[in-house]
Backbone bond lengths (Angstrom), bond angles and torsions (degrees), N, CA, C in turn:
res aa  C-N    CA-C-N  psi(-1)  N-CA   C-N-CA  omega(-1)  CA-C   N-CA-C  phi
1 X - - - 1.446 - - 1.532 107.89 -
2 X 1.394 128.14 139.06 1.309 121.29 -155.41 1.657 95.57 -117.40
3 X 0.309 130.63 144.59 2.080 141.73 163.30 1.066 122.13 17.11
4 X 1.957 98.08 -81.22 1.732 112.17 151.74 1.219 121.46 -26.63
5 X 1.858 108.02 -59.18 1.427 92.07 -163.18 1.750 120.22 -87.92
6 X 1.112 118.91 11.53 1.624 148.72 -166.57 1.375 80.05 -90.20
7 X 1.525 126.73 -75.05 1.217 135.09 -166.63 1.727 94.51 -59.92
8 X 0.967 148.48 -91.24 1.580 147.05 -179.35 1.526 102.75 5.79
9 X 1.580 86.98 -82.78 1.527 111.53 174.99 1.476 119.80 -5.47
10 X 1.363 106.72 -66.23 1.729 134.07 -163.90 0.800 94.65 -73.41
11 X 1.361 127.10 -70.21 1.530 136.87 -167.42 2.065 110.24 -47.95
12 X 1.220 116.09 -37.55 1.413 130.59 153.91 1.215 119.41 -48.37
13 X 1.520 120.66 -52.43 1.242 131.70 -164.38 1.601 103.23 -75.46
14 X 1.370 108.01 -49.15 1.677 122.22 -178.80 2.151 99.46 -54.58
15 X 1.038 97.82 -50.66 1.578 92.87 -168.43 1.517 114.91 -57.93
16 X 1.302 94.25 -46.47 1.875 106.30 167.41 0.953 105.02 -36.35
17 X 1.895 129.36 -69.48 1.097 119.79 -165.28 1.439 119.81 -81.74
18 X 1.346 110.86 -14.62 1.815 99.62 173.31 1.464 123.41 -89.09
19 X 1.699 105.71 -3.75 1.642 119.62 159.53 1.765 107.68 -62.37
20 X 1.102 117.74 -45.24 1.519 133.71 -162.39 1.994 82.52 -58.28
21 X 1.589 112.80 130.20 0.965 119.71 150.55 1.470 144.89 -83.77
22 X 1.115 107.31 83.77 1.957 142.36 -176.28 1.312 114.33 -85.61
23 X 1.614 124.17 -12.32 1.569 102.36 -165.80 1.762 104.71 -72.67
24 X 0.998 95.96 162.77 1.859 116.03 154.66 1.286 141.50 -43.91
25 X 1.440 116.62 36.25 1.434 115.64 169.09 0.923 139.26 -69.33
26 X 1.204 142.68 9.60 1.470 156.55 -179.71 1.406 104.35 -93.84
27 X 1.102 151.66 -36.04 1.427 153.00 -106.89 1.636 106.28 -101.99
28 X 1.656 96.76 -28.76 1.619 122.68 174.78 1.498 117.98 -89.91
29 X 1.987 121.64 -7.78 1.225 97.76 179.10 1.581 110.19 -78.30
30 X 1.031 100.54 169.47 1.615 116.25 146.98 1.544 139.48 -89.41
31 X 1.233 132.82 159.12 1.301 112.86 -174.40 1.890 104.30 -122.86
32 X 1.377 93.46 0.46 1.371 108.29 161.79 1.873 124.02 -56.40
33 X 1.760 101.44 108.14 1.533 91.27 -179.40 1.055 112.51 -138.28
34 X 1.935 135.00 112.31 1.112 124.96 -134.21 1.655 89.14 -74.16
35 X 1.663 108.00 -174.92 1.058 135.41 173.87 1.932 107.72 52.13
36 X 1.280 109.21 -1.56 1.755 85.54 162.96 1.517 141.79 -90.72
37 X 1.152 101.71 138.22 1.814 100.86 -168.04 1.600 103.32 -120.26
38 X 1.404 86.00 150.67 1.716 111.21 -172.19 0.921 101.28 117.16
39 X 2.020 92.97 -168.27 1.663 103.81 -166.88 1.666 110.68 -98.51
40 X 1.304 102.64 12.06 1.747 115.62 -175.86 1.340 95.20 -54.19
41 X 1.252 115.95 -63.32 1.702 126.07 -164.98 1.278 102.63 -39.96
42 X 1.361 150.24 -49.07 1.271 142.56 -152.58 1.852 101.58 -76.20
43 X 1.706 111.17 -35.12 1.186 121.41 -170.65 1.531 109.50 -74.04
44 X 1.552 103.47 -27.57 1.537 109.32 -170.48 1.342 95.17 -74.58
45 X 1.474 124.32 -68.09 1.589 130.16 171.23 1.615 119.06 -19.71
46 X 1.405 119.23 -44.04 1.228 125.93 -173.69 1.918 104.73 -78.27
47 X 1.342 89.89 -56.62 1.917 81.13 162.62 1.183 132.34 -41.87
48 X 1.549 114.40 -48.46 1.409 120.96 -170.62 1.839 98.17 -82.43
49 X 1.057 129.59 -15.67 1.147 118.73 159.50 1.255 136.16 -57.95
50 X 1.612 103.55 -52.75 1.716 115.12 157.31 1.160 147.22 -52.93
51 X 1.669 99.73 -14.65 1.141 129.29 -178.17 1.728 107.84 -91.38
52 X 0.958 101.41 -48.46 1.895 108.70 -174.32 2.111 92.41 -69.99
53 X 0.996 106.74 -34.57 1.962 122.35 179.55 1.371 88.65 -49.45
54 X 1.250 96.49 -94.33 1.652 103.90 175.23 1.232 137.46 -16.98
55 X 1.417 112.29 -64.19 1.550 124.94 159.05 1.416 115.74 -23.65
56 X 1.490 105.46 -76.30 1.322 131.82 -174.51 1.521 84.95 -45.10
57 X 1.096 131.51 -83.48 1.722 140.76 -140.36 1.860 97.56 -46.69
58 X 1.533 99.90 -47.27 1.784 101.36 172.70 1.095 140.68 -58.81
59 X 1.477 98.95 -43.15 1.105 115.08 158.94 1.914 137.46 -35.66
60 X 1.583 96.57 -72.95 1.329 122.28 154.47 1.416 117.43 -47.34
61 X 1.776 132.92 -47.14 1.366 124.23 167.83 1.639 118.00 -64.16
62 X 1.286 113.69 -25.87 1.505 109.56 174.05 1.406 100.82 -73.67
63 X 1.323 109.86 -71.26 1.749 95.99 174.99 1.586 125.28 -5.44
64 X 0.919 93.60 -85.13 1.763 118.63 -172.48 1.857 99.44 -50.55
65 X 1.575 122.40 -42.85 1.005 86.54 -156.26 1.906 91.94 -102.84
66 X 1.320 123.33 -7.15 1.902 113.39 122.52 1.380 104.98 -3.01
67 X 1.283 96.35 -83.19 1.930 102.07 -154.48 1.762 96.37 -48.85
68 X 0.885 107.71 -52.29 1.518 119.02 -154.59 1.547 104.54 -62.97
69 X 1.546 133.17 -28.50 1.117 159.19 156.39 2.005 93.27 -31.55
70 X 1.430 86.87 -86.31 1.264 112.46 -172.18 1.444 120.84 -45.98
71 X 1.623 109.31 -33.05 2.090 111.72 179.43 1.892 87.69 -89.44
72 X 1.320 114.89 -16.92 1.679 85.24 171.79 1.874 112.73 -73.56
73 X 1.652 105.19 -47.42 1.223 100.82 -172.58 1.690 103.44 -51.34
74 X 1.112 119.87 -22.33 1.472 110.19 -159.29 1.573 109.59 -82.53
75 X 1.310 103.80 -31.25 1.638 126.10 -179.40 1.890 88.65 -58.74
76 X 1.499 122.83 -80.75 1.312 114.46 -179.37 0.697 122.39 -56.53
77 X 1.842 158.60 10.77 1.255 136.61 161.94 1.766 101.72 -99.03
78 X 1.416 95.47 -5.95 1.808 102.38 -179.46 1.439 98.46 -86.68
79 X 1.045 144.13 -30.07 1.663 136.91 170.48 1.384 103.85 -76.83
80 X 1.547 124.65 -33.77 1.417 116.21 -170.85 2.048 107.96 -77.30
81 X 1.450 93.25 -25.27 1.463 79.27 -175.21 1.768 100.71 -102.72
82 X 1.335 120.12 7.24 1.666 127.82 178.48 2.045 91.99 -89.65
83 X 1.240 116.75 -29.24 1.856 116.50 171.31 1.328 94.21 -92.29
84 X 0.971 168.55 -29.02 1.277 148.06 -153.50 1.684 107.59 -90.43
85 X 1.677 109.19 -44.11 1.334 136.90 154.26 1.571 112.46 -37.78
86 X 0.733 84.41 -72.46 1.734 89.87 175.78 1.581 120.81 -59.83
87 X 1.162 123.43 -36.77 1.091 117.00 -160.45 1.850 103.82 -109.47
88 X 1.736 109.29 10.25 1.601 132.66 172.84 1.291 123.01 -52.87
89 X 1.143 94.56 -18.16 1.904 111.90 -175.76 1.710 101.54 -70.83
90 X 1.308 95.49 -69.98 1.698 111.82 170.05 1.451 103.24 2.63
91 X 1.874 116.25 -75.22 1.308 118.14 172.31 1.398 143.11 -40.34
92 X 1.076 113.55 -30.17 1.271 132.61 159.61 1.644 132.20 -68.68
93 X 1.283 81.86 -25.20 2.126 78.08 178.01 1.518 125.62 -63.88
94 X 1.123 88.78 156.27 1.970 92.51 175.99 1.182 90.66 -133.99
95 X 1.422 100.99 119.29 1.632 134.45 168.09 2.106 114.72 -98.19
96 X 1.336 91.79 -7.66 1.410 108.03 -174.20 1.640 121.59 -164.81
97 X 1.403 105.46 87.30 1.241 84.98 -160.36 2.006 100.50 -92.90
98 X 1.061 130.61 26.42 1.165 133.17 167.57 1.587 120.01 -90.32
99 X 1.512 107.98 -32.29 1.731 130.45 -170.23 1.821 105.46 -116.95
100 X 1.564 102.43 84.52 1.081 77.84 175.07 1.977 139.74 -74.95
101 X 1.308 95.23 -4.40 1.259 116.45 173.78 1.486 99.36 -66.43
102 X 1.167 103.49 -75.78 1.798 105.03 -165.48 1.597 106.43 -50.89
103 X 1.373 119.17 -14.51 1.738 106.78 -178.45 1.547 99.21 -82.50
104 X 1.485 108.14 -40.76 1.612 104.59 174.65 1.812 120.14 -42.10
105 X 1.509 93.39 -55.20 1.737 114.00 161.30 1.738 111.62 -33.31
106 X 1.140 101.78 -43.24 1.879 109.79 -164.18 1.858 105.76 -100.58
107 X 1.228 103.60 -38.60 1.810 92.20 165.60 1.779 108.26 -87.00
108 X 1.273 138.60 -22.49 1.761 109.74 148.89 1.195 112.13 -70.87
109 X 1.802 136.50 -11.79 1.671 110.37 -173.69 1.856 91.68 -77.26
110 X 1.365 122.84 -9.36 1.596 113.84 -130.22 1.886 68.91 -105.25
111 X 1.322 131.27 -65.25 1.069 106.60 177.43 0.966 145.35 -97.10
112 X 1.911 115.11 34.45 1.198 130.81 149.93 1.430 111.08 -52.51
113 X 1.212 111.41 -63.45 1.255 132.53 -172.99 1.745 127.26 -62.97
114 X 1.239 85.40 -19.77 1.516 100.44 159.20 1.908 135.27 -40.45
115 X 0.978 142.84 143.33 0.987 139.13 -128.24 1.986 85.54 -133.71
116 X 1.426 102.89 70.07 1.019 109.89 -154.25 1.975 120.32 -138.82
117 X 1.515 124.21 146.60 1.516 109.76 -159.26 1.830 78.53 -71.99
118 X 1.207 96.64 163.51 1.478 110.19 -167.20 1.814 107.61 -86.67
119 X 1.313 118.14 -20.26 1.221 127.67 164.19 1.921 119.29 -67.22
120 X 0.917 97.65 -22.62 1.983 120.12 173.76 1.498 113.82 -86.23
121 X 1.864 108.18 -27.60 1.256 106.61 -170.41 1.456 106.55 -92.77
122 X 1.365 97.66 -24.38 1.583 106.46 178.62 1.424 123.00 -58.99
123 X 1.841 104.19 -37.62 1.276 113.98 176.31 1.188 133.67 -70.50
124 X 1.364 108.04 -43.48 1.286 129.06 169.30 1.770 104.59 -59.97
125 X 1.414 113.31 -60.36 1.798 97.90 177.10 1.629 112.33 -55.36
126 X 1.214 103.82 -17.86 2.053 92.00 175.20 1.538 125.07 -77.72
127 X 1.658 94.63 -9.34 1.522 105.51 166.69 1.205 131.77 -97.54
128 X 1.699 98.22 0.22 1.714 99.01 159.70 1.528 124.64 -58.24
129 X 1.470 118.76 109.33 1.587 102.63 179.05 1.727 97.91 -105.87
């Protein structure tokens, strides 16, 4: 799997999970309900506590691991554009400066052949003009 598609990937994976309905709606009920008597109320209170706990706790773990989604995609498009950088020169060579066709021919054979993620090589051959 090459960069791009690492990056695709995630970016798929992230939407899945931020489609999934997780936010925090509970956080505003109350567990206040007039007219009940007994000792239920204390049990109901303690539920609705665990419940708004809970919420919160999901909430906050999707968050974070969102973020975490997001510093990976960011990490791979930072190596894809730290090789692309590097390997920019490539474009520039003259292997022929009499043919300009055949040098075109010799900077895609040169970074075909390159030792390279295949998503970088792709880019770089689309900038052969």
């Amino acid at each position: 799997m090459n960069y791009k598609e690492r990056i695709a990937a995630l970016k798929t994976f992230k939407a899945a999970i931020t489609g999934g309905d997780t936010t925090d709606s509970v956080s505003g009920i109350s567990s206040e309900i007039s007219g009940w008597e007994g000792n239920a109320c204390l049990k109901f209170d303690d539920y609705v506590q665990i419940i708004k706990t809970d919420c919160a706790d999901i909430s906050a773990k999707k968050a974070s691991f969102l973020s975490e989604i997001d510093g990976r995609i960011s990490q791979i498009q930072a190596i894809f554009d730290m090789e692309v950088s590097l390997n920019r020169w490539r474009l520039g060579m003259v292997y022929d400066s009499e043919d300009s066709t055949n040098n075109k021919n010799l900077i895609y054979y040169s970074i075909s052949q390159a030792d390279l993620d295949s998503s970088v090589r792709d880019y770089l051959l689309s900038m052969v003009y």
